[in-house]
Backbone as CSV, one residue per row, in Angstrom:
resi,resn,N_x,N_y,N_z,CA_x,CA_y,CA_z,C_x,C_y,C_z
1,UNK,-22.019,-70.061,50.366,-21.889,-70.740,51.637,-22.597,-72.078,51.553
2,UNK,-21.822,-73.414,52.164,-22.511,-74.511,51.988,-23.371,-74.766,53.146
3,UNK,-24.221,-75.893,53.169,-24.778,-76.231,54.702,-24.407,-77.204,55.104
4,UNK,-24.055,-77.704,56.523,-23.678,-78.836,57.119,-24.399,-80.102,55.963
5,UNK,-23.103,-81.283,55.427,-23.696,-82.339,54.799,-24.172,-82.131,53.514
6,UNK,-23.797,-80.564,52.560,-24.111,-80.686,51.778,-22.141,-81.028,51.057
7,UNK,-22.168,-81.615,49.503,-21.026,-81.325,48.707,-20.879,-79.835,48.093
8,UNK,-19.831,-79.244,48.560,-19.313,-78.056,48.063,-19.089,-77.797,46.735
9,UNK,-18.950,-79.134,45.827,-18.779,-78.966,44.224,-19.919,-78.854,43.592
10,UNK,-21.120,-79.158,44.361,-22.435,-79.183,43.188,-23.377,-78.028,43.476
11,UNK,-23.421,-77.471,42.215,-23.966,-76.161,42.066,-25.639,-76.059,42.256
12,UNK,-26.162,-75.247,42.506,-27.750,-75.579,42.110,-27.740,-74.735,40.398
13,UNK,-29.010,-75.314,40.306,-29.628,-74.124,38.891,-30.809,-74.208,38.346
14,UNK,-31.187,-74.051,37.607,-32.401,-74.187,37.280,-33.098,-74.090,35.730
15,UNK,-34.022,-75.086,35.445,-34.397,-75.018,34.432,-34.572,-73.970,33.173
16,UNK,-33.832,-73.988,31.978,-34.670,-72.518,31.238,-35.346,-72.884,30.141
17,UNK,-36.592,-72.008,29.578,-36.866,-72.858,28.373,-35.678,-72.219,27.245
18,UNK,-35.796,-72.917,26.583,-34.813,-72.773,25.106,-34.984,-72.436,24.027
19,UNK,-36.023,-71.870,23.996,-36.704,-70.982,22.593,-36.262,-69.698,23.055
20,UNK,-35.582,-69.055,22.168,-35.125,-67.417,22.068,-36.658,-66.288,22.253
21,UNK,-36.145,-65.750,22.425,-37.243,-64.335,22.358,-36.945,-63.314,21.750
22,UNK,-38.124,-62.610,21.315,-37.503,-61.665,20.143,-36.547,-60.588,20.715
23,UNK,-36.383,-60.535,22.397,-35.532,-59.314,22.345,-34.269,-60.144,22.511
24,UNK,-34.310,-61.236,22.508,-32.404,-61.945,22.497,-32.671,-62.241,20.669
25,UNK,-33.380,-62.288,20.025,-33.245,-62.356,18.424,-32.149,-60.952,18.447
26,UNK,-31.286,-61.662,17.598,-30.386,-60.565,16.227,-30.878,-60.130,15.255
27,UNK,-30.917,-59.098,15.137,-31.760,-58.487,13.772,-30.382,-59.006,12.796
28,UNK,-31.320,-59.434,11.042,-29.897,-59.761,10.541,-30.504,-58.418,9.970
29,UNK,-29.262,-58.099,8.505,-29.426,-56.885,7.401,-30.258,-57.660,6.636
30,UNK,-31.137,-56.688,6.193,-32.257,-56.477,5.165,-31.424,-56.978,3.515
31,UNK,-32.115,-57.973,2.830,-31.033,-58.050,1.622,-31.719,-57.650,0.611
32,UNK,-30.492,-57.471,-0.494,-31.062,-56.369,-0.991,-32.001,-57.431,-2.241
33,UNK,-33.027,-56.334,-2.953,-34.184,-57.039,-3.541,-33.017,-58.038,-4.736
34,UNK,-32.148,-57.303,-5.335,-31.574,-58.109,-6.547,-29.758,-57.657,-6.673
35,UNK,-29.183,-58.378,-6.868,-27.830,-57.909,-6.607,-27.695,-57.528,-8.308
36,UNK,-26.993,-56.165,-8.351,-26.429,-55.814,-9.431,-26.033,-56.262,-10.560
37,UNK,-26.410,-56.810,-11.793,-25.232,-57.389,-12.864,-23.925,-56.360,-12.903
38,UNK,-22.591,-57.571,-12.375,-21.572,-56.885,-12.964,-20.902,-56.455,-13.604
39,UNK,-21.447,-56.770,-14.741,-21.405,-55.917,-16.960,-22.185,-54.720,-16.392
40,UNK,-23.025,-54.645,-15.443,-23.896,-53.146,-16.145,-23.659,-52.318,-15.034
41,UNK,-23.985,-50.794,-15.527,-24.057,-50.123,-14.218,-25.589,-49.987,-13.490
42,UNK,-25.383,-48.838,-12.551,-26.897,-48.872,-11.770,-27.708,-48.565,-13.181
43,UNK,-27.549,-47.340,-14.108,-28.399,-47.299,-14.920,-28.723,-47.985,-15.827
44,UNK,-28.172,-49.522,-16.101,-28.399,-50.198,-17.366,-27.211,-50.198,-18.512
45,UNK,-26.566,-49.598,-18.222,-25.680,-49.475,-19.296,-24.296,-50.525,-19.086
46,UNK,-23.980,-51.176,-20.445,-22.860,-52.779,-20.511,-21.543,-51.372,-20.007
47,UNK,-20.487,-52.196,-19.499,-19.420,-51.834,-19.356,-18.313,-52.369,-21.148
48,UNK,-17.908,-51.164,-20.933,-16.927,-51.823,-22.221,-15.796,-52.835,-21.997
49,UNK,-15.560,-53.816,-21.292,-15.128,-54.666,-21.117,-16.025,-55.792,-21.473
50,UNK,-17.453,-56.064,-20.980,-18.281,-56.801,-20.986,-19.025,-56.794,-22.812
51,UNK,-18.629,-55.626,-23.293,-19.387,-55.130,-24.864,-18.183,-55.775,-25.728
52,UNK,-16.659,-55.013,-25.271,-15.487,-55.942,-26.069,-15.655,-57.311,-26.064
53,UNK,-15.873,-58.109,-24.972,-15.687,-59.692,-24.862,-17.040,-60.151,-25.915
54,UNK,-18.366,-59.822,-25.599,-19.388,-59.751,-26.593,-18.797,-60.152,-27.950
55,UNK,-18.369,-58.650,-28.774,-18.041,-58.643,-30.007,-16.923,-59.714,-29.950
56,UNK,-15.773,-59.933,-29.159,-15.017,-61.299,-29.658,-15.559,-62.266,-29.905
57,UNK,-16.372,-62.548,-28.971,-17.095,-64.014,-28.749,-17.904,-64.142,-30.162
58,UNK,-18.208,-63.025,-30.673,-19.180,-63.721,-31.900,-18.217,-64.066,-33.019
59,UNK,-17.045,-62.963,-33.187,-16.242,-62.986,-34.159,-15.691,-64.302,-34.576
60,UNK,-14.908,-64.731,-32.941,-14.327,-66.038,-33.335,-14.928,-67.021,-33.477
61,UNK,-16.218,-66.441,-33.027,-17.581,-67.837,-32.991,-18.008,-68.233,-35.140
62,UNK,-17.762,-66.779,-35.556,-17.895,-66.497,-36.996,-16.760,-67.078,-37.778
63,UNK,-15.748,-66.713,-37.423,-14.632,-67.177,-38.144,-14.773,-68.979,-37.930
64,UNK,-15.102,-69.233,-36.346,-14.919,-71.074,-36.440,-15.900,-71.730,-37.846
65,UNK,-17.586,-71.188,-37.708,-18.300,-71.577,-38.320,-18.185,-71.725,-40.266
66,UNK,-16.846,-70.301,-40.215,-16.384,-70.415,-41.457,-15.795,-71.175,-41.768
67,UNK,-14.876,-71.697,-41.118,-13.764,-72.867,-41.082,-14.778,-74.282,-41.241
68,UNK,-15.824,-74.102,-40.442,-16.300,-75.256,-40.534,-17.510,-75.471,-41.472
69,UNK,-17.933,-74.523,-42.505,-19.068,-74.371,-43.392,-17.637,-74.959,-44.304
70,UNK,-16.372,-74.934,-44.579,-15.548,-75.028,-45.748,-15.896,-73.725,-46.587
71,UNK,-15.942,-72.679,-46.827,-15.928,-71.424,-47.737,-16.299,-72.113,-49.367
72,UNK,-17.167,-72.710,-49.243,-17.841,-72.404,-50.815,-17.396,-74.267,-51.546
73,UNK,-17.871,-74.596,-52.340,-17.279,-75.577,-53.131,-16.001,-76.286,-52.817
74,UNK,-14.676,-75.467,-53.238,-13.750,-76.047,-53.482,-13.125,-76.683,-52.054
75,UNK,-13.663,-77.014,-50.895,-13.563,-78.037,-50.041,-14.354,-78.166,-49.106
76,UNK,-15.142,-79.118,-50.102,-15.980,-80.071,-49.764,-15.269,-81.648,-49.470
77,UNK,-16.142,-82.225,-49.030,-15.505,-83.282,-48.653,-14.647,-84.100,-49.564
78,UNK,-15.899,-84.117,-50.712,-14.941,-85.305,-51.766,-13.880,-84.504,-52.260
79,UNK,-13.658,-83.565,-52.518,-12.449,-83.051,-52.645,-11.315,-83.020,-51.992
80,UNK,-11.930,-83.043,-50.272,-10.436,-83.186,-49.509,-10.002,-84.612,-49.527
81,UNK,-11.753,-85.098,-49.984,-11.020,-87.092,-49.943,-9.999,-87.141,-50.822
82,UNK,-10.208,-86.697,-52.448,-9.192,-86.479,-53.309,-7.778,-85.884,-53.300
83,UNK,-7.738,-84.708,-52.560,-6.393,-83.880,-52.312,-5.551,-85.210,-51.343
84,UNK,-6.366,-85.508,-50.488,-5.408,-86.725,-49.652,-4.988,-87.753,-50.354
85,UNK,-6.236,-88.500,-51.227,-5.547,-89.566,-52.323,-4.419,-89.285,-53.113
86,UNK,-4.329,-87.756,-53.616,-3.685,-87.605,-54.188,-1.825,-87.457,-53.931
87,UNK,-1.953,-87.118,-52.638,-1.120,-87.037,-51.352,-0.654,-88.290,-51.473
88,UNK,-1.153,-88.880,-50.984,-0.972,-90.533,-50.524,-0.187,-91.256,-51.755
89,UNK,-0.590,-90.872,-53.532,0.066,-91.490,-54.061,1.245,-91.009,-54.734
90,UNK,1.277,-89.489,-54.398,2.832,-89.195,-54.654,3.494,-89.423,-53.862
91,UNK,3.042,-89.631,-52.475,3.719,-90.197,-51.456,4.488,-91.733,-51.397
92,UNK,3.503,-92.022,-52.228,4.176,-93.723,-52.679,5.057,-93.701,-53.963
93,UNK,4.487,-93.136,-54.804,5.331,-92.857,-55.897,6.500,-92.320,-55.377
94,UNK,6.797,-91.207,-54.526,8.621,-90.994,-54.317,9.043,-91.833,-53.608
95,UNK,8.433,-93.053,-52.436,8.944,-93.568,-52.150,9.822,-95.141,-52.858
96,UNK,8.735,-95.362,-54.022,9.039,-96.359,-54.873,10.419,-95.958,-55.668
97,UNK,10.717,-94.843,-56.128,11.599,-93.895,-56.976,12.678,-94.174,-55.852
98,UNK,12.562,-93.301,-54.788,13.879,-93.801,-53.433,14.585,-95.217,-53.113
99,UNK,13.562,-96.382,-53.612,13.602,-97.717,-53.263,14.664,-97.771,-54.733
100,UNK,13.773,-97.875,-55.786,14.719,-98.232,-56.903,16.070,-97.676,-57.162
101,UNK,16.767,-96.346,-56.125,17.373,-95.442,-56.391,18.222,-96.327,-55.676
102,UNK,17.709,-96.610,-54.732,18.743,-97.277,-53.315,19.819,-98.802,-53.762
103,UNK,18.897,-99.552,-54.693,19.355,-101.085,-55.585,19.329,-100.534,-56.241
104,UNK,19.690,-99.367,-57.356,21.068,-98.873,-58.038,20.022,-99.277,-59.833
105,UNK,18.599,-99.515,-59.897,17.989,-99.506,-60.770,18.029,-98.405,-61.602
């Protein structure tokens, strides 16, 4: 109900303070101390998915390092420098042979 001379649109209200209180606080969930690794189970033990990927990972990690140690002596560098020189000039040599073949030498 309004009173003579007041506006009908304006409400009263009143100040609140704006700091929460613990009984309008939300309790959140309790977290937990450490979340699980997902390779292991509760007792510690790898899953065999996580033990298979393991053993790949070293294998191909073994095989790269072989590839890249060269397996022993016979390619070493100066040798592959050589196998390529050697490349390179039979490569010229058949092409010189093709040239002379072509002007009928």
């Amino acid at each position: 109900m309004t009173r003579p001379g007041e506006d009908p649109d304006v409400v009263d209200g009143e100040i609140v303070d704006e700091t929460p209180t613990a009984a309008l606080a939300i309790p959140s969930p309790p977290l937990p101390q450490s979340l699980p690794d997902p390779d292991y189970s509760e007792g510690g033990v790898p899953s065999f998915d996580f033990v298979r990927d393991k053993i790949e990972n070293r294998y191909t990690t073994s095989l790269g390092s072989v590839d890249v140690a060269g397996l022993g002596t016979e390619n070493t560098a100066e040798a592959l420098d050589k196998k390529i020189a050697d490349r390179d000039q039979a490569a010229k040599d058949r092409l010189a042979e093709i040239r002379r073949s072509m002007r009928g030498e």
